[in-house]
C-alpha positions in Angstrom: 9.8 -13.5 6.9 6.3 -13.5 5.0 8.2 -14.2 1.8 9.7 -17.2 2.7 6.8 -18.2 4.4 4.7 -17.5 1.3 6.6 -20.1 -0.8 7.6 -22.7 2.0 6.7 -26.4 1.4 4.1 -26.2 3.1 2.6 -23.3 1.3 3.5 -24.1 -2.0 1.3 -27.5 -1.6 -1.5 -26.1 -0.5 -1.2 -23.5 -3.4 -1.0 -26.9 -5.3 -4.3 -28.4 -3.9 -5.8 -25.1 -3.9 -5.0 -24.8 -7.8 -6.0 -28.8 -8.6 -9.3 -27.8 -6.4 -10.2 -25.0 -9.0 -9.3 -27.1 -12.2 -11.5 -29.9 -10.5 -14.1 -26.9 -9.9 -13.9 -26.0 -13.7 -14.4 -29.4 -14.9 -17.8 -29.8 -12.6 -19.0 -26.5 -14.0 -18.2 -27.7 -17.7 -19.7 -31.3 -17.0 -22.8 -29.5 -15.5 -23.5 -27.1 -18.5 -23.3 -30.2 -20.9 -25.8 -31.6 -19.6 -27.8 -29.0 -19.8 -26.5 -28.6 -23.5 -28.3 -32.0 -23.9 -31.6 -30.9 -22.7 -31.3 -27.8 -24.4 -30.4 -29.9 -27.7 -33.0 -32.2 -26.9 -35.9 -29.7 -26.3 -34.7 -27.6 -29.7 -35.4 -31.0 -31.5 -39.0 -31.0 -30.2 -39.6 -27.6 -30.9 -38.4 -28.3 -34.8 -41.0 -31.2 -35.1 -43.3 -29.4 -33.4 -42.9 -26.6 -35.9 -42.5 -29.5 -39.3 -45.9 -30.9 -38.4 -48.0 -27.6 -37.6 -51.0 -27.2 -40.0 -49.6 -24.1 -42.1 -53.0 -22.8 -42.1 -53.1 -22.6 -39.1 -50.4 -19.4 -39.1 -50.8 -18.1 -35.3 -49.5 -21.3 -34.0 -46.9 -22.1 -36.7 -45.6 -18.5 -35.5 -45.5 -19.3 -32.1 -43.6 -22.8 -32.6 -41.4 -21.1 -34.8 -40.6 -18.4 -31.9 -40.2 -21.1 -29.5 -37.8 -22.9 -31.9 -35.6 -20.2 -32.2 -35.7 -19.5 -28.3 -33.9 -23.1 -27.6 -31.8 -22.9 -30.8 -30.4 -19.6 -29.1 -30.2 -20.8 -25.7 -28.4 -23.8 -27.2 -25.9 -21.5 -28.9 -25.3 -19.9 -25.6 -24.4 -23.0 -24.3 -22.6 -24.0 -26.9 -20.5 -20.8 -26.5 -20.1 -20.8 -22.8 -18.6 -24.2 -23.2 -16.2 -23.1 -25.6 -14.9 -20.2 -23.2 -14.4 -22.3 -20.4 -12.1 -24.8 -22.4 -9.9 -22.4 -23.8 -9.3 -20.9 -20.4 -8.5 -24.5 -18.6 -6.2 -25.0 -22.3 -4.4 -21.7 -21.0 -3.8 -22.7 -17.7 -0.1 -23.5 -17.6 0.9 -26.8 -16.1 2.5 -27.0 -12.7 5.6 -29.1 -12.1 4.7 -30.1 -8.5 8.0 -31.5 -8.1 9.9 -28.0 -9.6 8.4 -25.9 -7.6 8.9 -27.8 -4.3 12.4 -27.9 -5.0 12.3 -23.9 -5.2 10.6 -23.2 -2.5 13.6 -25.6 -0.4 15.8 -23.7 -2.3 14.8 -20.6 -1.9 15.5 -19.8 1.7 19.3 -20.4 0.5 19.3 -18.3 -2.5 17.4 -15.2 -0.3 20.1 -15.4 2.4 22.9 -15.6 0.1 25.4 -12.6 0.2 25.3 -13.1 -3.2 21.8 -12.1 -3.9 21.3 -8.0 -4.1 18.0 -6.4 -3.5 16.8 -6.0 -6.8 16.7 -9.6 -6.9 14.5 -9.5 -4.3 12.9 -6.7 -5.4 11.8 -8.7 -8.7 10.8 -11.5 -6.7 8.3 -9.5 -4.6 7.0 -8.0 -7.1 6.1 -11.5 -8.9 4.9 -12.9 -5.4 2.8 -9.7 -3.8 -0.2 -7.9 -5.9 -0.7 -5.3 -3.3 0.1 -4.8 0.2 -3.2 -2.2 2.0 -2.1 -0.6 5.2 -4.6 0.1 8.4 -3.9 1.2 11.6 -5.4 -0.2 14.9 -5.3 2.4 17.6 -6.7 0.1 19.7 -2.9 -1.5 19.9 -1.0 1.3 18.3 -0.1 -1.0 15.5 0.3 -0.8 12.0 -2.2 -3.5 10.4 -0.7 -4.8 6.5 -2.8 -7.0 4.7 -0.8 -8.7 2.2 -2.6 -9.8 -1.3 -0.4 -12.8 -2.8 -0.5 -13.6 -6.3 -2.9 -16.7 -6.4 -5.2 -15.4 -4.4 -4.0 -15.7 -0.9 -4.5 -13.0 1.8 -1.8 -12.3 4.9 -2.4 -10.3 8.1 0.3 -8.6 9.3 1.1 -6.5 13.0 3.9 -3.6 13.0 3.9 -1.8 16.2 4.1 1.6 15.4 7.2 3.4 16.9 6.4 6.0 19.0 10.0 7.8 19.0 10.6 11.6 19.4 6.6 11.6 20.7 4.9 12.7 24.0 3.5 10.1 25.3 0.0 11.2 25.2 -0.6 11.8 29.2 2.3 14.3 29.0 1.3 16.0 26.2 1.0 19.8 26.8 -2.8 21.8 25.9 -3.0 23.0 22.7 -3.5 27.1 25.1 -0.5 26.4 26.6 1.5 24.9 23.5 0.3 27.9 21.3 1.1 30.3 24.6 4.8 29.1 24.0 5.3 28.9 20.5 3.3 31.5 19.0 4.9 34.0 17.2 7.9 31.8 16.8 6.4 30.2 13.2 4.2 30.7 11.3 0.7 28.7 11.9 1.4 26.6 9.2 4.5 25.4 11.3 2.5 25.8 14.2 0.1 23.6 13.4 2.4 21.0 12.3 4.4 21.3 16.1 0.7 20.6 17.9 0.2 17.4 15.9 3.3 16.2 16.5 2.7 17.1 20.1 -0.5 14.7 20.1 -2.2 18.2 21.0 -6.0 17.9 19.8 -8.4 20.7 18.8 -11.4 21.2 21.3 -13.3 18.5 18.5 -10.7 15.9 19.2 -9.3 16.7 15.8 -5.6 17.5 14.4 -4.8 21.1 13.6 -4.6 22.8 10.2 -3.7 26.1 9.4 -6.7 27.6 9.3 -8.1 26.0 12.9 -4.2 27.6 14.3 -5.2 31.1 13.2 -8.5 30.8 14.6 -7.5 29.7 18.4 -4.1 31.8 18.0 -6.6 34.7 17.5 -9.3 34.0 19.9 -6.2 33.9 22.6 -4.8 37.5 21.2 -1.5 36.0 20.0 0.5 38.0 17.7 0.5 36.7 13.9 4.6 35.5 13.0 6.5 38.4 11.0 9.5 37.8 10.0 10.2 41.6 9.4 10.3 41.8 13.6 12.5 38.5 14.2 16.0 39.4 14.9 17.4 36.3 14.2 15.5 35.1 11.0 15.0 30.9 12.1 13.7 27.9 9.5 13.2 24.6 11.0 15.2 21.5 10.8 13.3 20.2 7.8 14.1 22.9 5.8 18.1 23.3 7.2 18.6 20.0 5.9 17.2 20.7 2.5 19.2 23.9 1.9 22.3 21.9 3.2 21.4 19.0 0.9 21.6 16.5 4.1 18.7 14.1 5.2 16.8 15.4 8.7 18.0 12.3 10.4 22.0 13.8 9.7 20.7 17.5 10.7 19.3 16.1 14.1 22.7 14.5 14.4 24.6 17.5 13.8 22.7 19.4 16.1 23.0 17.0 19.2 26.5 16.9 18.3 26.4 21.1 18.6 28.0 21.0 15.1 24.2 23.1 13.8 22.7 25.2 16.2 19.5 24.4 16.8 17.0 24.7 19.3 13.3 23.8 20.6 11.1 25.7 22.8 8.8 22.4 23.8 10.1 19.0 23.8 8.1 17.7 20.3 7.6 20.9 18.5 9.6 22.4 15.6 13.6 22.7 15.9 14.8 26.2 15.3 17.8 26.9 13.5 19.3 30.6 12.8 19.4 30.6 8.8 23.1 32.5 9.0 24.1 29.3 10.7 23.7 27.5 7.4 27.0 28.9 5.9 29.3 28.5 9.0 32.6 26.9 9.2 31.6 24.6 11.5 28.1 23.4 9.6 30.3 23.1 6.3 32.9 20.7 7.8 29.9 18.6 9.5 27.8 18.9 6.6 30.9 17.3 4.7 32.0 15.0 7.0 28.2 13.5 6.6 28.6 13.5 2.2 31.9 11.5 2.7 30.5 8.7 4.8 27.7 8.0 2.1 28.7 5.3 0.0 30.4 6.0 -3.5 27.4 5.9 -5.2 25.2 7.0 -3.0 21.8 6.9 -5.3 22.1 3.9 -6.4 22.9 2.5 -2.9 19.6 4.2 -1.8 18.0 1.8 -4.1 19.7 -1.3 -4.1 19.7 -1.2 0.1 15.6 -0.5 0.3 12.8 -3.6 -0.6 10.1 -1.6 -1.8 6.5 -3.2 -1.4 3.5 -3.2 -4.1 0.9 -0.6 -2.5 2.9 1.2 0.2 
């Protein structure tokens, strides 16, 4: 796991030299602008005599040694200052116990496997170890690409391939003609347009539907319009079944395999129909129940302790 491989021995030394590498850094930078504090003190000092031994009659010149006084006075303050800033940030920096944090990170392996340890523990360890996690995608190799930001500094690629379940694969995927032929006046384009993405069906662009780009093709093929005034069985889909039945979609596609919740699909991928007066049946009730008592007593706090949540996704 990237976690445990974040803080391993190995990784926690190299944080080490990485860190003794910047402090070393900081003191070269520091060393380097005092000696150009000594020039810049030195050339101030020649600029004052300069200016002390300038014939005051002579006021043209006495005001240009005075300008050119004050010019490495200030750059000498600047200095001075920069100095000063520099210090108190290598003063903040707190000090590492090498030896502490090696013995965590052989200890830590232990403690994250431990039955003991819930996932907020974990969750508050993340959060201390990851600043942000930025997601890409590489369609190249249909996989998911993560680029971890550690705390410190460090950066971590990582490949998900990206599950293709409940998809066409894209060589079977139907035409977006003959998808709309089959579905329209079944949903609404909305729906419609939702059934043709998930269908890998492109527009004649090579882009994914919206609403609008539904209506237009819908009525350049002289497809009726969806009215649910003229639809004998009034349907909603299998998203909206399981919000009105207070289940996730994952237990309504269960309950539909199982026959418990009629539901049906005109094209493999598109948009399950359910009848709405389905909803209140016997049948649907007891399923819909059966699903409530196998969730764990307390089921919202479950959902949180059981899921790792990541900075940035």
């Amino acid at each position: 796991m990237q976690i445990l491989e974040a803080v391993s021995d190995r990784a926690v030394e190299a944080a080490i030299f990485a860190s003794d590498q910047v402090e070393r850094s900081q003191r070269d930078i520091i060393a380097a602008i005092e000696r150009d504090l000594e020039g810049a003190r030195y050339e101030a000092l020649l600029a004052s005599r300069r200016y002390e031994l300038v014939d005051p009659a002579k006021r043209h010149v006495a005001r240009e040694l005075e300008a050119r006084w004050n010019d490495a006075l200030e750059r000498v303050g600047v200095l001075e200052r920069k100095i000063k800033e520099l210090s108190a940030l290598s003063a903040a920096r707190p000090v590492i116990d090498r030896g502490r944090l090696l013995q965590l990170a052989q200890d830590l392996p232990t403690v994250w496997n431990a039955p003991s340890t819930d996932t907020r523990t974990k969750q508050r360890l993340i959060h201390i170890l990851v600043q942000e996690i930025i997601c890409d995608l590489d369609d190249a190799t249909n996989e998911a690409v993560l680029l971890i930001h550690w705390t410190g500094g460090r950066h971590t690629e990582v490949r998900v391939a990206r599950v293709k379940t409940g998809r066409y694969p894209a060589e079977l995927a139907p035409t977006a003609v003959e998808a709309l032929r089959e579905l329209g006046g079944h949903w609404p384009d909305r729906e419609l347009a939702v059934s043709l993405n998930r269908m890998l069906c492109k527009t004649g662009d090579g882009e994914s539907w919206t609403t609008v780009r539904v209506r237009e093709m819908r009525e350049r093929l002289g497809i009726p319009e969806y009215d649910a005034a003229k639809v004998d069985v009034p349907m909603i889909s299998l998203t909206k079944a399981a919000e009105r039945l207070g289940i996730c979609v994952g237990s309504a596609k269960s309950l539909a395999k199982k026959g418990i919740l009629p539901a049906t699909q005109i094209l493999p991928g598109s948009q399950w129909m359910v009848p709405v007066e389905a909803l209140t049946s016997e049948a649907v009730r007891i399923g819909v129940q059966g699903v409530a008592d196998r969730r764990p007593k307390f089921y919202e706090d479950y959902q949180y302790d059981k899921v790792v949540r990541l900075p940035g996704l």
